[in-house]
C-alpha positions, 0 to 999 in steps of 0.5 A, spaced: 500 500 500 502 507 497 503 511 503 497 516 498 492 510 501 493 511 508 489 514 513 491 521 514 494 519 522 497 514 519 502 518 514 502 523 519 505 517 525 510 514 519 513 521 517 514 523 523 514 518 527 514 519 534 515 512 537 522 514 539 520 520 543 515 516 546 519 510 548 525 514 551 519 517 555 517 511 558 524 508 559 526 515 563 519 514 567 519 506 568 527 506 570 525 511 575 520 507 578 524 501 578 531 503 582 526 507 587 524 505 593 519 506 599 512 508 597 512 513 591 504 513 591 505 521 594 511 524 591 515 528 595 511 528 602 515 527 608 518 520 608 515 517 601 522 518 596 527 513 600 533 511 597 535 511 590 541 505 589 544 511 584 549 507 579 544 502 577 539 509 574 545 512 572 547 506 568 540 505 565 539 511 563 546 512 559 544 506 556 538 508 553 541 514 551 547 510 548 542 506 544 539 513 542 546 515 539 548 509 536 540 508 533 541 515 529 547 513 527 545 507 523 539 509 521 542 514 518 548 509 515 543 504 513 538 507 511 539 515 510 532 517 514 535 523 516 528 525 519 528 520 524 535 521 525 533 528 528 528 526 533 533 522 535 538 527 536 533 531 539 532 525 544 538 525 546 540 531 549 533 531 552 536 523 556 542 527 557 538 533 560 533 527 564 540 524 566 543 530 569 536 532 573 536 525 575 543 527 578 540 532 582 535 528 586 541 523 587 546 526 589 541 530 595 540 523 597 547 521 597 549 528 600 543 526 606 547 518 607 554 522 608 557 519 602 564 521 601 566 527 597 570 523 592 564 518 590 559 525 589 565 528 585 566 521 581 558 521 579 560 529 576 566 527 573 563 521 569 555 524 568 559 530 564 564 526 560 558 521 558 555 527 555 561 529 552 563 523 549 556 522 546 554 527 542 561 528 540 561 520 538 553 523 534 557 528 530 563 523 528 557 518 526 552 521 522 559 524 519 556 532 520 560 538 519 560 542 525 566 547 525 569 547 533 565 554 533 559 552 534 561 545 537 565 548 543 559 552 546 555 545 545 559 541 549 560 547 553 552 548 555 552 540 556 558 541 562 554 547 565 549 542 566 553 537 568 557 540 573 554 546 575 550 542 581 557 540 584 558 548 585 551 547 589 552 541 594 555 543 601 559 537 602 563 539 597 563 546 597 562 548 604 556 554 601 552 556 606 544 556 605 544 562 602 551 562 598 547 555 595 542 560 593 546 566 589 549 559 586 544 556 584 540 563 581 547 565 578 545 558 574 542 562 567 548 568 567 553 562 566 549 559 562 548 566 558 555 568 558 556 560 554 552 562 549 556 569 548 560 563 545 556 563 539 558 570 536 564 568 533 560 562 529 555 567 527 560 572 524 563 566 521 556 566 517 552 561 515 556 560 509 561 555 513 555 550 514 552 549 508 556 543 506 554 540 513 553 532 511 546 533 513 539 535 508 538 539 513 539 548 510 541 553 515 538 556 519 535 549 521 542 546 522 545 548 527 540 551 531 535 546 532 540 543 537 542 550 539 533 552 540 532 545 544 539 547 549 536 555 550 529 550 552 533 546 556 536 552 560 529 555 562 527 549 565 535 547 567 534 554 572 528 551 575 530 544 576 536 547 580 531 551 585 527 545 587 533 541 588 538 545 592 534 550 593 530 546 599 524 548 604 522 546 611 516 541 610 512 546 613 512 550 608 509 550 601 512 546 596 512 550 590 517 555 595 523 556 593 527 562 590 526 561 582 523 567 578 523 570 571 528 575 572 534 570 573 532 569 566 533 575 564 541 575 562 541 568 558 535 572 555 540 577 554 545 574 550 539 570 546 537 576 543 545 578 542 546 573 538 539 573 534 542 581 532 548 579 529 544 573 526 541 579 523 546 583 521 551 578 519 545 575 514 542 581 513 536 580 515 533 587 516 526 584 519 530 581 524 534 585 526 528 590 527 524 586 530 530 584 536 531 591 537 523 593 538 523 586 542 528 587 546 525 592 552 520 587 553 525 584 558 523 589 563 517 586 564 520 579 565 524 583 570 518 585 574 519 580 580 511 581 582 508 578 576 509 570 578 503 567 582 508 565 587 510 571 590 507 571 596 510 565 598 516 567 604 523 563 601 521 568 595 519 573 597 525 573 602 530 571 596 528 577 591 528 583 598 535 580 598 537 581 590 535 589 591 539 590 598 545 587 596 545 588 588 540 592 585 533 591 583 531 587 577 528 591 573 534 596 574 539 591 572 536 588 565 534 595 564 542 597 564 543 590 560 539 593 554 543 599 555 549 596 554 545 592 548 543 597 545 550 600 545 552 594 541 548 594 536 549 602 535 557 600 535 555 594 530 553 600 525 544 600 527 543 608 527 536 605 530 540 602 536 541 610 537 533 611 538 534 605 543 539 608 548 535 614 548 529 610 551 532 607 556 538 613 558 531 617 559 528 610 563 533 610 568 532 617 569 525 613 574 528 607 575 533 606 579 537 601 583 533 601 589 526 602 585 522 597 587 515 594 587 509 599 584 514 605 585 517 602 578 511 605 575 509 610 579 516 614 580 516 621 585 520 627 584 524 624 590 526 618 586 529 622 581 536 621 578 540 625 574 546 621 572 543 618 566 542 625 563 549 627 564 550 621 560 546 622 555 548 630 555 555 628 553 555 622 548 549 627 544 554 632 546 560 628 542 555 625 537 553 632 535 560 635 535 562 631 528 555 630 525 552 637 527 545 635 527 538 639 531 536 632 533 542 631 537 544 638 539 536 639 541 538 631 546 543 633 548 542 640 551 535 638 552 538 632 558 542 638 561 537 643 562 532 636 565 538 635 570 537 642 572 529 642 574 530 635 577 536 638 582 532 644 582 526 640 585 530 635 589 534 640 592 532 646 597 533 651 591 528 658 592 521 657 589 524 665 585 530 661 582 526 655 580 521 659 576 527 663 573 530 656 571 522 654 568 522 660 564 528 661 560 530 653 560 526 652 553 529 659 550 537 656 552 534 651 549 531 653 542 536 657 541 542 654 542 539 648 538 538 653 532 545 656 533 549 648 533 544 645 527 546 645 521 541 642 518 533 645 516 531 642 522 536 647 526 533 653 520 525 652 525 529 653 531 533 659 529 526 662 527 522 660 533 527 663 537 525 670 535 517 670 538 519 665 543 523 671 546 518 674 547 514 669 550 519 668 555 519 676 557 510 674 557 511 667 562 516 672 566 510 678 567 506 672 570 511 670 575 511 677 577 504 677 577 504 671 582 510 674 585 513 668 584 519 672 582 522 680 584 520 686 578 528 687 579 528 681 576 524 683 569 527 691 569 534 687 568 530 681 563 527 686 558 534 691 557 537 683 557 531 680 550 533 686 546 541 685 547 540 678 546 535 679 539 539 683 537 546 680 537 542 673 534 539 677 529 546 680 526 548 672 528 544 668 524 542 673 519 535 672 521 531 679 519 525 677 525 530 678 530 530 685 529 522 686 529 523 682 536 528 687 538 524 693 536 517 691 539 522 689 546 524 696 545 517 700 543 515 696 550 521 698 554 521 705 552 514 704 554 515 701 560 520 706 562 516 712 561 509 709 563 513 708 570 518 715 569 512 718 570 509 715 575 515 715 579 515 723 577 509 724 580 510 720 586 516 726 588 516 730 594 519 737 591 517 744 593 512 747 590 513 748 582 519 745 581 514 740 577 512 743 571 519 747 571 523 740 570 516 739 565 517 744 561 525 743 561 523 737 558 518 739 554 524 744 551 528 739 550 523 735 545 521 740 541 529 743 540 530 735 538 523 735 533 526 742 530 533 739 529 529 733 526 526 737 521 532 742 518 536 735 516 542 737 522 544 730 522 542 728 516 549 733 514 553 730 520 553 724 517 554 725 510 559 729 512 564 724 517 562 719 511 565 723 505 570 724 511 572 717 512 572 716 504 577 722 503 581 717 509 580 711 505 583 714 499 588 718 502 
């Protein structure tokens, strides 16, 4: 019968064919059974889990998974079934993985019988050298081939499997309780700092894998492995927590110290490695999608999102994580600023808007943000160094490229810096609203002065009417009294100086309007209060309209010489004076 007659779960059981998978799950769980001892009806209940005789379950399960290898190898040497010869490939790291979790509930078992440290360091010893030797013997058997750039950190993941138990057991490290814990939670930064390993294999490009004696293309070769492995870790993690990270049998049993957040360095270094992925293959799509992806791991640092946190050992565990290092939030936050300052280094532009984001999100979470205050931050909580950083590197950035945007960033994070010190500081209430009402304007006009570009033309432009908008939010504050009039007599004189030298310096004729109208409304304003201040003198008896009528005098003396063309000649004549020099 062709496989076109078959039913349609037929055909589907003998391409894929799942027999392998499920009969390796059911040697794992039979096996368990079998070497375990005392009664197993309530796992994990005081006194249900007795002893383990240790070198038989490991035996077996190293045969089943010996059996796995060397059957990958002949269905692909007899038989050329590479689909088979992946589950089966997939099915042994999975039996190394159980072999190793298995390891953990043993060697708890023996740590508890007083066994010798050479007899726990000899199961480690032969646990990660049967991992090695198998899958270096599958890679040799089924003639693959895998450059020693990828094949090293695989064999490295295996040992980190294998040997990172041996660090958490106090029998042979001596580690307090506590120790036991950083260990155990420092598991997946370990296993983020293998994966690092990967990048030179990455830049390598995929070129060096495209004859690999598999019919398998990349990227499905090599990382189908590498996909199951990161897989692995996740639960690796977890597994640790349960097993050395062990509770009272008063407490609840899903207590332990394990939280996404300890994940977030491994996932660190899985997003560097899709980046390069995506630059060395030029995958712009992917490239796009781990850059806007890549904050999301703030929400996985938020500690509070697990349905265990009001268990006591986590709660506990995650207090001491902020006290002693930083909060979690804070460490991935600073993790994706040094992502993002990679990928602008690698040559993305896009990374730049990134280090941007995160520059101004540390403004409000810092290293002791915790809980709600995360997303409810205070003026208090305020810090200022991130603007300083982003002040200088936009500052250094725009020295070379002269961009608005830039120089706009970077003096916008000083004068940031400079109403977040004015409010966590005891500055007068005077001096705060001076800095409000003139920072925009330092701003505008500064950006417009550095600005190269048609962006930098806007803001030389807006500066002139927001002059006067400046000199008009001033007059409110006087009318609040917030601020002294002195304060608005020495601001008026200081507009017209300043209009007038950005008129002469950018060339821009709306300066000159703005000077003019600043003047038209000094001079009123000097005249207005000139005579109110007159009449207000105490002077003897008709001293008033003596002092008026000198005035008075003076102004038609002026409108007369005005009219005979006096300084009109007086001009003329120093300019044919200047001539005659010139030529002389």
């Amino acid at each position: 019968m062709s496989r076109s007659k078959l039913p349609p779960i037929v055909t589907l059981l003998y391409t894929h064919n799942p027999f392998y998978l499920i009969s390796a799950c059911l040697f794992a769980y039979g096996l368990k059974l079998l070497f375990r001892s005392g009664n197993s009806a309530v796992l994990f209940a005081p006194g249900t889990v007795g002893y383990m005789e240790p070198w038989g379950l490991l035996a077996s399960l190293a045969g089943v998974t010996s059996l796995m290898a060397v059957t990958a190898i002949l269905v692909v040497r007899l038989g050329r079934v590479w689909e088979d010869a992946r589950s089966l490939v997939l099915i042994v790291l999975l039996m190394l993985l159980a072999i190793s979790v298995s390891l953990d509930e043993i060697m708890t078992l023996l740590s508890d019988q007083d066994i010798s440290r050479r007899h726990l360091l000899l199961m480690f010893g032969l646990g990660s050298s049967f991992a090695v030797v198998v899958s270096e013997l599958l890679v040799r058997g089924l003639k693959i081939s895998l450059p020693w750039a990828y094949r090293l950190p695989l064999h490295l993941f295996l040992l980190l499997f294998f040997l990172w138990p041996a660090g958490l057991l106090t029998e042979l490290t001596g580690f307090t309780a506590d120790q036991t814990r950083w260990m155990t939670a420092a598991f997946p930064s370990a296993a983020g700092l293998i994966g690092l390993f990967l990048i030179p294999a990455v830049r390598r490009t995929s070129e060096v894998v495209r004859h690999n004696g598999t019919p398998w293309r990349w990227p499905w070769f090599p990382w189908t492995p590498f996909v199951f492995l990161a897989a692995a870790v996740v639960f690796r993690s977890y597994s640790l927590t349960m097993s050395y990270d062990a509770v009272q049998y008063h407490t609840h049993f899903w207590d332990t110290s394990f939280s996404l957040y300890m994940l977030v360095p491994f996932l660190m270094a899985m997003l560097l490695i899709l980046l390069e992925i995506g630059i060395t293959e030029r995958m712009p799509r992917l490239v796009n999608g781990v850059l806007m992806t890549a904050p999301l791991l703030l929400l996985v640092a938020y500690p509070w999102w697990v349905p265990w946190r009001r268990l006591p050992s986590y709660q506990n565990f995650t207090y001491l994580v902020v006290s002693e290092i930083a909060s979690p939030v804070f460490i991935a936050l600073m993790g994706l600023l040094v992502f993002y300052v990679w990928a602008w280094v690698r040559g993305l532009r896009r990374a730049e808007l990134g280090i941007v984001a995160m520059l101004l999100t540390a403004v409000f979470i810092g290293p002791r943000t915790f809980g709600f205050a995360t997303w409810m931050p205070s003026w208090g909580n305020l810090q200022s160094w991130p603007l300083v950083v982003l002040g200088l590197w936009q500052l250094i950035v725009v020295s070379g490229s002269r961009r608005s945007v830039n120089a706009l960033m970077s003096l916008g994070a000083f004068a940031a810096m400079v109403v977040i010190h004015g409010r966590q500081f005891s500055v007068p209430a005077s001096v705060i609203s001076l800095t409000h009402v003139h920072v925009p304007l330092l701003v505008v006009i500064l950006t417009g002065i550095i600005g190269r570009d048609e962006l930098a033309h806007r803001f030389r432009w807006a500066g002139a009417p927001l002059i006067t908008l400046t000199t008009i939010a001033l007059l409110s504050q006087v009318a609040r009294r917030h601020v002294s009039p002195t304060v608005l007599l020495i601001h008026i004189p200081a507009g017209i100086v300043l209009a007038v030298s950005l008129a002469k310096l950018l060339k821009e004729p709306l300066y000159h309007v703005i000077a003019l109208l600043h003047g038209c409304f000094a001079g009123f304003v000097a005249v207005t209060g000139g005579i109110v201040a007159f009449f207000r003198l105490s002077l003897p008896e008709g001293a008033k309209p003596v002092i008026l009528a000198v005035v008075s005098f003076g102004a038609a003396v002026l409108i007369s010489t005005l009219k005979s063309g006096l300084l009109r000649r007086i001009r003329l004549f120093r300019l044919r004076r200047s001539r005659a020099r010139s030529v002389e």
